[in-house]
N, C-alpha and C positions, 0 to 999 in steps of 0.2 A: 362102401361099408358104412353105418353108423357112425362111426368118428370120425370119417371123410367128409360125412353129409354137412355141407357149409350153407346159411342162406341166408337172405337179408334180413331176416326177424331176429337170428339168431345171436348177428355181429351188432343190430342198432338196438337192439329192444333186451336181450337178456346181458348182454354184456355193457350195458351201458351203466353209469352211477344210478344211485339210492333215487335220486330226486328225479333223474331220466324218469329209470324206470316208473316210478308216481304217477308222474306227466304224462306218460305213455298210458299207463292203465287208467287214469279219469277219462282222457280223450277217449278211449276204450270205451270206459262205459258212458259217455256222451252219446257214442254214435250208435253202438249197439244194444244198447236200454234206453235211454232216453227220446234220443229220436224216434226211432219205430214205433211210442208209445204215440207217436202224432199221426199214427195209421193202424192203429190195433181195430178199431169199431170200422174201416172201409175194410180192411181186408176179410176181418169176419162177415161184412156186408155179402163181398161180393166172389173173395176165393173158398167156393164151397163145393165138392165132389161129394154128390149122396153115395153112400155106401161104399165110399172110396175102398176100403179093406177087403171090400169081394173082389178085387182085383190082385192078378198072380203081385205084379210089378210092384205096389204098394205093398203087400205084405213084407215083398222083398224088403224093401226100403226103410221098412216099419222094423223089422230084425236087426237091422243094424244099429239100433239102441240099445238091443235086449241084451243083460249081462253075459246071459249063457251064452249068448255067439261068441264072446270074445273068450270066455273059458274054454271052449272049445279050441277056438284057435289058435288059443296059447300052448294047448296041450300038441296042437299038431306040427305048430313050428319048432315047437322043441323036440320032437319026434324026428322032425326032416331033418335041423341042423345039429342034432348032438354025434352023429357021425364025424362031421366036420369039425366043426369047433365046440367044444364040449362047454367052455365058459360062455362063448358068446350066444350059445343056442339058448343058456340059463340065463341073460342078461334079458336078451329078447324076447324070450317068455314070461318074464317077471315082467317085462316094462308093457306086454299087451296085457297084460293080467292086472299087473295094479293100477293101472291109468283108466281105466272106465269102470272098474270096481271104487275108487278113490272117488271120481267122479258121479258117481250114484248116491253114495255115502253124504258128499257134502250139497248134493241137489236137496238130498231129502231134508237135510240142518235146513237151507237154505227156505223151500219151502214150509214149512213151520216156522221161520223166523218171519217171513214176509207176509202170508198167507195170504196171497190174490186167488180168488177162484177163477176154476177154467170158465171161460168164455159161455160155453151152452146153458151155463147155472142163471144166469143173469140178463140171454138175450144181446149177446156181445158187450154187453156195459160192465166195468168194475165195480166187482165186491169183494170183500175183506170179511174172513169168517173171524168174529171175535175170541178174543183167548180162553172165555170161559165155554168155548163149542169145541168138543175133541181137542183139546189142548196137543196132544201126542200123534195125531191122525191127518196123514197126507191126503188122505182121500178125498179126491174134489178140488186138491191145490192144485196150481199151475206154474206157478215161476220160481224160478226156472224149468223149461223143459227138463224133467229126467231123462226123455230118448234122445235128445239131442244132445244134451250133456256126454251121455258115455258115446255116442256115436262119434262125436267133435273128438273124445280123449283117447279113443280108440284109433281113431283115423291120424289124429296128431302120433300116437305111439307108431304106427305102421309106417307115417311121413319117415320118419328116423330111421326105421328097419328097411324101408323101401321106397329109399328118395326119390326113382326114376319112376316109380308109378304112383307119387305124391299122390296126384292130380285125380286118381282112379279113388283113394279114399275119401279124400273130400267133396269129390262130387256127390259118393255114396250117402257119409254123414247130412251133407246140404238137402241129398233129397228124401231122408228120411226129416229132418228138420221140416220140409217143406210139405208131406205128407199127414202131421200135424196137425197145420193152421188148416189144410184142404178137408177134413176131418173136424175140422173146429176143435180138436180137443186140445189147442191151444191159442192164445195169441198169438202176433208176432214179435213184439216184445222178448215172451214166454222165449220161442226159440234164437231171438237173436241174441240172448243173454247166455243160454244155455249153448251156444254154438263158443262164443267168448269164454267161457267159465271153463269148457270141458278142453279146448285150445290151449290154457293155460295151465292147466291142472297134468294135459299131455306131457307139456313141455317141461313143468315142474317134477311130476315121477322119472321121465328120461335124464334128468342134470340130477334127481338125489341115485340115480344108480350107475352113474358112471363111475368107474375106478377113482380115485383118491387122484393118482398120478395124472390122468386125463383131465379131469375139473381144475388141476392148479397151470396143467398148460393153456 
């Protein structure tokens, strides 16, 4: 079950103190913003699939960022499990629902804060749309990925409902992350941020909706 699901992230990194935790998330964003930004102009060089999206596989892959899958399949896992457990079918449909809607929501803050443009605007090099240009308007931003964001927070909510096939969501989110940069309509940066971002944002909506009694055990 979900309260069962124990794992090493969970006992070193979210239960660790104030200052742990800090430490943990700079390293965080060390390795997955910073670093990758020392491969953003090779990998736009050299990982490029023309018209990647005419293909079945990629579209698949490509879906699993988009909001509405996960509305969908909040609505259906609540359908399968309210026979059974009536609270828990409502926990686990909240937590696929609000974890990559959540993670949407602060992609889009994020890009308007940051405002890098996608990669194809510039010919793989970094630009920065100034604030007096669409001040309100993502269109064109890039960082963080938004599919990768709700993909990662989506895949992280499902880790929690369905620990034994961890493995099967993350590969998912990873290759829609990866479908992306092959597409150029991101960095790598772009996606290794948004893979970090929407991981945490998972983890963060599954600990605010656990029962009061469970979070003090």
């Amino acid at each position: 079950s979900v309260k069962n699901a124990q794992s090493w992230d969970e006992r070193n990194i979210w239960r660790a103190g104030l200052l742990a935790r800090t430490l943990w998330l700079l390293a965080f964003v060390a390795v997955f913003a910073l670093m990758p930004m020392l491969a953003d102009k090779w990998a736009y060089d050299h990982w490029y699939v023309r018209k990647l999206y005419d293909q079945d596989w990629a579209r698949l892959l490509r879906e699993m960022g988009w909001f509405p899958t996960w509305m969908l399949a909040s609505l259906a896992l609540w359908l399968s499990q309210r026979r059974i457990d009536v609270a828990l079918a409502k926990q686990n449909a909240k937590l696929l629902l609000f974890a990559p809607a959540l993670a949407g929501i602060v992609c889009e803050v994020l890009k308007l804060t940051i405002r890098r443009e996608r990669p194809g605007i510039n010919d793989g090099d970094y630009g920065f749309r100034p604030w007096d240009d669409r001040p309100f308007s993502t269109a064109g931003l890039g960082m963080p990925s938004s599919h990768t964001m709700v993909a990662f927070a989506a895949a992280t909510a499902l880790a929690r409902i369905f620990p034994g096939a961890r493995w099967v969501w993350y590969t998912l989110a990873a290759g829609c992350a990866v479908t992306r940069v092959l597409d150029r309509a991101h960095f790598l940066s772009d996606i290794s941020l948004g893979a970090l971002l929407g991981w945490s944002i998972g983890w963060g909506v599954w600990i605010a909706l656990q029962p009061r009694s469970t979070a003090k055990a």
